[in-house]
N, C-alpha and C positions, 0 to 999 in steps of 0.2 A: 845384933843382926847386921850383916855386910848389907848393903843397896848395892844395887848392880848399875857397874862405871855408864854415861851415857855415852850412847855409839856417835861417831860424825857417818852423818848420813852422804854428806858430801863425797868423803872417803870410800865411801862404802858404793858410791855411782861409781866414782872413778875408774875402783880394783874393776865393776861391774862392765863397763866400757870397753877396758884392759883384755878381758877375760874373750871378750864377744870377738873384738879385731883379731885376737890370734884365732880364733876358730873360721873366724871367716879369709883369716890370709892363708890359714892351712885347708880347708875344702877346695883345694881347686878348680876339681874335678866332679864335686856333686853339683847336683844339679839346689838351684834355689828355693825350692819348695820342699824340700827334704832337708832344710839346714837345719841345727840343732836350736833347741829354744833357749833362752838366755837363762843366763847361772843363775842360780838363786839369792848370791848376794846381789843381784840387779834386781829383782824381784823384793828383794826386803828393802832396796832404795827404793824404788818406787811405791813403795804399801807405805811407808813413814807419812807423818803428816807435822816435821817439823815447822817452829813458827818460820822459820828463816828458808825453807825450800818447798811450803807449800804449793806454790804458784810455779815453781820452775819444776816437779814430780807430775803436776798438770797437765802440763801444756806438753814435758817429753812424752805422758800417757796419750795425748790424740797426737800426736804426731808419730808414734809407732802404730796408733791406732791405724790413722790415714793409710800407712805403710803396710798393713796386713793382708795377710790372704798368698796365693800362691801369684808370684813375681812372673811376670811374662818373658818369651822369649827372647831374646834380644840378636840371635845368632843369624849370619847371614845363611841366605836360600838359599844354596848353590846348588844344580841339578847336573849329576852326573851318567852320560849317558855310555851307550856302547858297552863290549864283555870283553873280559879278560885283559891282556895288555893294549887292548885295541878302545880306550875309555877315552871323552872327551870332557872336560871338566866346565861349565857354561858359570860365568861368574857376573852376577848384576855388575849394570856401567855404576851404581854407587857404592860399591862394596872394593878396599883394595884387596889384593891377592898376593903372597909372594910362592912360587914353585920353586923346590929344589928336587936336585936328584942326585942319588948314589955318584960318589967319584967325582962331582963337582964341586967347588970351593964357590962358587960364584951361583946364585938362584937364575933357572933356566928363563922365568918370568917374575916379572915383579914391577905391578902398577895398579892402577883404578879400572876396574870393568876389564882385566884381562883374562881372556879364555882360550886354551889351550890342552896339549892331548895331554894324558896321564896313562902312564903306567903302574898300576899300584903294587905291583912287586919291589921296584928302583925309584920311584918318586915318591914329595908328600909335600902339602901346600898348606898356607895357614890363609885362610878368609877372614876380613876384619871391614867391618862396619866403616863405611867412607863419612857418615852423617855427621853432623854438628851433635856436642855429649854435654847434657845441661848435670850438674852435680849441686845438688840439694845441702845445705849448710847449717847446723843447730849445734853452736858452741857455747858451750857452758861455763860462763870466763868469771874471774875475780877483778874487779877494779881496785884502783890505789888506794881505795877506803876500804878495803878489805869485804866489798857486797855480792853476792851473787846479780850477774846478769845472763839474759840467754838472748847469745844476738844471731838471726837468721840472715841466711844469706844465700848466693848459688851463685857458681861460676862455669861458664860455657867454653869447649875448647874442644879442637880440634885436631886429625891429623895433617901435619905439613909435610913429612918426611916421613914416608913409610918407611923406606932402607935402615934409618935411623931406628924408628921405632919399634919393629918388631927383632930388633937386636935389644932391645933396651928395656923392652917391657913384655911384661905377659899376659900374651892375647888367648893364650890357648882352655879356657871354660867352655866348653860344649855347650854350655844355655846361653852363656850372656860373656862375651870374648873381650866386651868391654868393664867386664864389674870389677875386678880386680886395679883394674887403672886407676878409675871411679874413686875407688875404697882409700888406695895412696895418696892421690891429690886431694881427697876430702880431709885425711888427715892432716896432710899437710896444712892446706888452709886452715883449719881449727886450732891447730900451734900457731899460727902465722897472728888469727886472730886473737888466742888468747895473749900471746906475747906484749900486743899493742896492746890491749884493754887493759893487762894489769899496769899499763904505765901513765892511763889516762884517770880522769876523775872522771865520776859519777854520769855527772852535769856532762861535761864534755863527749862521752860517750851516746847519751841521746842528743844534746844538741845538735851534734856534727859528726857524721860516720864519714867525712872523706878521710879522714886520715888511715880510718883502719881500712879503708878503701886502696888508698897508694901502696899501703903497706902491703897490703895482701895480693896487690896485683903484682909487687916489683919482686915480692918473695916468690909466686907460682909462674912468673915469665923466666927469673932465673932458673927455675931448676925447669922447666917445661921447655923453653927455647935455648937456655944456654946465654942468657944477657951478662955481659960484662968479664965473658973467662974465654979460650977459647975451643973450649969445648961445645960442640952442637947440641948438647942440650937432650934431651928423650925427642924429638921430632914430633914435638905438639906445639901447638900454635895458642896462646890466650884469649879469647874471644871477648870477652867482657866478665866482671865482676862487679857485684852489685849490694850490698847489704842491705837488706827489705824493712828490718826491724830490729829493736833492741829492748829488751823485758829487763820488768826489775823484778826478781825473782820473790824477794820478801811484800806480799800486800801491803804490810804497815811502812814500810822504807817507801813505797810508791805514795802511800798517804803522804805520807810526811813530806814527801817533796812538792806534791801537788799543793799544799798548806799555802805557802809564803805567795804562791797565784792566786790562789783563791781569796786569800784574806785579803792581797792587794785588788784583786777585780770587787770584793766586796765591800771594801773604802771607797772604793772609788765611785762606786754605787749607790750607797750610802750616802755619802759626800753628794751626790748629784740629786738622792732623793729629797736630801735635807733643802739644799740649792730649790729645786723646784718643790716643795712646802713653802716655802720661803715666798716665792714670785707668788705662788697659788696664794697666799694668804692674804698678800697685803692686793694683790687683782679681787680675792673675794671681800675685802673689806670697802676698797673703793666703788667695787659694785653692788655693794649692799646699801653704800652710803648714796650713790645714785637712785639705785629701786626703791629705797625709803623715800627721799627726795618726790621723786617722780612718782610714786604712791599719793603722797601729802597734796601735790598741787593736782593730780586726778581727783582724789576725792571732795578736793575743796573744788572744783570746776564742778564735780559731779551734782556735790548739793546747790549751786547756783539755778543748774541746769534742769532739778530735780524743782528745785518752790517755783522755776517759772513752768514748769509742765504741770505742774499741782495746779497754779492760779489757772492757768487756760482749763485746764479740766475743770475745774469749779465754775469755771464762766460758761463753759460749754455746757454743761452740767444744768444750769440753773436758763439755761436759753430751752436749752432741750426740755427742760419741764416746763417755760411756758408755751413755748410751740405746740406737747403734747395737750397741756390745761386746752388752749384753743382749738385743738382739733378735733378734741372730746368733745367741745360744748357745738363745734360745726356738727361732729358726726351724731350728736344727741337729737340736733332741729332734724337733718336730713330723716332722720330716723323716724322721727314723729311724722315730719310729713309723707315720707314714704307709708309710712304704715297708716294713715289719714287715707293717703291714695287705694292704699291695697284694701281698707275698708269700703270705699265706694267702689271700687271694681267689681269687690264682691259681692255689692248689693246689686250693680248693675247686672253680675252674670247673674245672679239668682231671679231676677226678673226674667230677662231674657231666657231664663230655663223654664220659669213659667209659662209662659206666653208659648215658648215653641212644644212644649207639653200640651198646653190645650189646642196648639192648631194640629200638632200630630193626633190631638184624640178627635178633634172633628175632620180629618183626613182621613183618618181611619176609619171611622164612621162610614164620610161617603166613598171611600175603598170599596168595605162592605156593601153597602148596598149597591153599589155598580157589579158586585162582583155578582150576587149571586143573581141582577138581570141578565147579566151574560151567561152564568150558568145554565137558568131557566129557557133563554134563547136558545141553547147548544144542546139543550135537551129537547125542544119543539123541533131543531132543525135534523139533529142524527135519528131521532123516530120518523121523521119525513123522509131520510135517505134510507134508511133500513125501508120504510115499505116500498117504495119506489124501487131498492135496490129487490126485494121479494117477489116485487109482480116482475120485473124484468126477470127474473132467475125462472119462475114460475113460465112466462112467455116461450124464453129460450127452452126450458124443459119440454112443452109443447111441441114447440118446431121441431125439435130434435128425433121427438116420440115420430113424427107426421112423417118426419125423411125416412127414418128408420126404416119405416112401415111400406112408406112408398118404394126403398132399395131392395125390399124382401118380395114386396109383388112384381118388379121385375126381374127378376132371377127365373130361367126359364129350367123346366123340369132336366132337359139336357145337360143345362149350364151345372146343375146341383149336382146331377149325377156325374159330370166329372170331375168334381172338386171333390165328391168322396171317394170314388175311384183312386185321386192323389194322396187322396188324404187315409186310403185303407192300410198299407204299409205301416206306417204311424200307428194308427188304433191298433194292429193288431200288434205291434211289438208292447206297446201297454197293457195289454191284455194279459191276465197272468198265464202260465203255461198248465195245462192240464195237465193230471199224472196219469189217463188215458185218456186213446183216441178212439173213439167211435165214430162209425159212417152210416150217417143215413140219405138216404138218396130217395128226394120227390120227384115225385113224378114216376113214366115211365119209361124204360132202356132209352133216355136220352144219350146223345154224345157227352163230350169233356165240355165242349164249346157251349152245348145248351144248357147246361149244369151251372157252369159260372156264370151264364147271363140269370140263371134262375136264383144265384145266390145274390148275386149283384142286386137285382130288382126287390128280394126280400129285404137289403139291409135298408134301401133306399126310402122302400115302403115303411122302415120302423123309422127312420130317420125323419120321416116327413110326419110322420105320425108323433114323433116327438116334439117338433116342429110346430106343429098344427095346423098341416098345410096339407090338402087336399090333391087329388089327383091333377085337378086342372092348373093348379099352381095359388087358388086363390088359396086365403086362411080360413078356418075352419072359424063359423060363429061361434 
């Protein structure tokens, strides 16, 4: 069975690179979001996952990544007004412009920010971006040990000579009037850098980028300005160039160089830990011989200090129990004789409760009998005032009868008859009302006049007679 040869993937970027620059130096004229997508031997580079270019297929993958999506415009704004041959062309003051026209050899206009008429029958103008143009840098280089590296970088430049430049180079892309320039000088720079790098070593390549620095700046100042020939150059100006970073494309090649740092930062640390174990040990052995030390003569202080607080307590000790013995035998007598005392108190109050027992029961006694002469008296004295108060009531009832009596016989027979006179009004509204009227009339064909004096005198006579009181005014036996 054959095995199939293994591919260099390296090679296989390259053709991939190769492939992409001709399609991009042949598009002129599309626009940038419409450009083709890369060949698919670029695609089989970057899907490998050799040991030696895993890290450099990486880092190209977010870096086209960053670069994706549709590319913005980059073309200047020029607003063209007016019709027909009567057009005026308005050109930003940062934007250069050169004007030509039919049958002239020489451009009618041609600077930064110049505006002027147009005819678009006999005229045509190129607009080109006046701005500082920053150019992004990811070259893929081999150093003198035969390693992958990818050193980034970007160089800024400018135009200085337009008359120069748009002889020299081609502005004309409808999106982006700059990208083709762009595309040249980044090539450039990527030979300029790989050139350097395959002549440096490893080591020298990350230590120190100024070299691929001078190199790359004297190689893009010659052919952009024209240094050292005398030729003027494309009429671009070099602004700065700057190398950001350098990759070492194989992980285990970046180990391995990291190693001989590490092992020596880890000697050296090691070396220092040992060093201080060392000081630690023999500080903790002299301070242990101290704290032992100074333990020994505490606890030998401690027991001194320990039988003389034992003796005092012992002494203390044996005071305080005869103090207590003696206070006992004081509080025992106290005790006795108190309770001797409270014994005679309480025969003394128990007398004295006798004694004022029996004066309270002969008190009582003569209470009693005082009370109920007082009683006796208060009952001889209120039956005295009740009859006294009797006959008095009896007397008054007398007099009162006698006035009466005497008020009633002077009231004269006139005086009576006109106080019922007043008083008829009265009785007769009390009187209930008949449900008929009948008239009887005494007497004979008197008047109205004699009629009322004859009723008058009846009522008076029934009144008197009710009374009991006689024609002459006396009372009736």
């Amino acid at each position: 069975m054959s095995s199939e040869a293994p591919r260099n993937s390296y090679l296989d970027q390259v053709v991939a690179q190769q492939q992409r620059l001709e399609v991009d130096l042949k598009a002129k004229r599309a626009p940038m979001n419409q450009m083709a997508a890369p060949p698919a031997a670029m695609r089989q580079a970057r899907g490998r996952s050799d040991t030696g270019e895993v890290q450099l297929a990486s880092i190209e993958g977010a870096i086209r990544a960053q670069g994706a999506g549709p590319a913005p415009s980059n073309a200047v704004e020029v607003r063209v007004t007016g019709i027909g041959p009567w057009k005026t062309v308005i050109v930003p003051p940062n934007a250069y412009v050169v004007h030509t026209r039919r049958g002239h050899a020489d451009p009618l206009h041609l600077g930064l920010g110049v505006s002027f008429r147009f005819n678009p029958y006999v005229d045509t103008y190129l607009a080109v971006p006046g701005a500082m143009q920053t150019i992004v840098i990811n070259a893929h280089c081999i150093c003198k040990e035969l390693q992958g590296l990818l050193v980034q970088g970007y160089v800024q430049w400018i135009i200085q000579d337009f008359g120069t430049a748009y002889k020299k180079l081609d502005f004309g892309d409808a999106e982006d009037p700059m990208r083709l320039v762009n595309l040249q000088l980044r090539e450039q720079a990527e030979a300029a850098i790989k050139d350097k790098v395959a002549t440096m070593s490893i080591d020298d390549v990350l230590s120190d980028k100024q070299p691929i620095i001078a190199e790359l700046t004297a190689r893009l100042r010659h052919v952009a300005e024209g240094e050292g020939s005398s030729d003027k150059g494309l009429g671009l100006r070099i602004v700065t160039v700057q190398i950001k970073e350098a990759v070492v494309s194989s992980a285990r090649l970046w180990d391995n160089l990291q190693k001989p740092f590490r092992a020596q930062r880890a000697k050296v640390a090691r070396l220092a830990e040992l060093e201080s174990e060392e000081v630690i040990s023999a500080r903790e052995a002299v301070s242990q011989k101290v704290r032992e030390t100074t333990q020994m003569e505490t606890e030998r202080e401690l027991s001194t200090v320990r039988a003389r607080n034992e003796a005092e307590t012992h002494d203390r000790e044996q005071a305080e129990r005869l103090r207590r013995s003696q206070q006992e035998q004081t509080d025992a007598l106290a005790l006795a004789q108190a309770q001797q005392a409270t014994a005679l108190k309480k025969v003394a109050l128990e007398m004295a409760r006798v004694a004022a027992e029996a004066e309270a029961a002969t008190l009582k006694l003569t209470t009693k009998h005082a009370l109920e002469r007082l009683q006796a008296d208060a009952q001889s004295a209120l039956e005295l005032l009740r009859a006294d108060t009797e006959s008095r009531k009896a007397a008054l009832e007398v007099a009162t009868l006698g006035a009466r009596e005497e008020v009633q016989n002077r009231i004269s027979p006139s005086n009576l008859q006109a106080r019922i006179i007043e008083s008829l009004p009265q009785v007769m509204e009390k009187m209930p009302k008949p449900d008929e009227l009948r008239s009887v009339t005494i007497g004979g064909g008197g008047t109205d006049g004699q009629s009322l004096a004859g009723v008058v005198a009846q009522v008076v006579s029934v009144v008197n007679a009710l009374q009991g009181v006689g024609r002459n005014g006396a009372p009736k036996p």
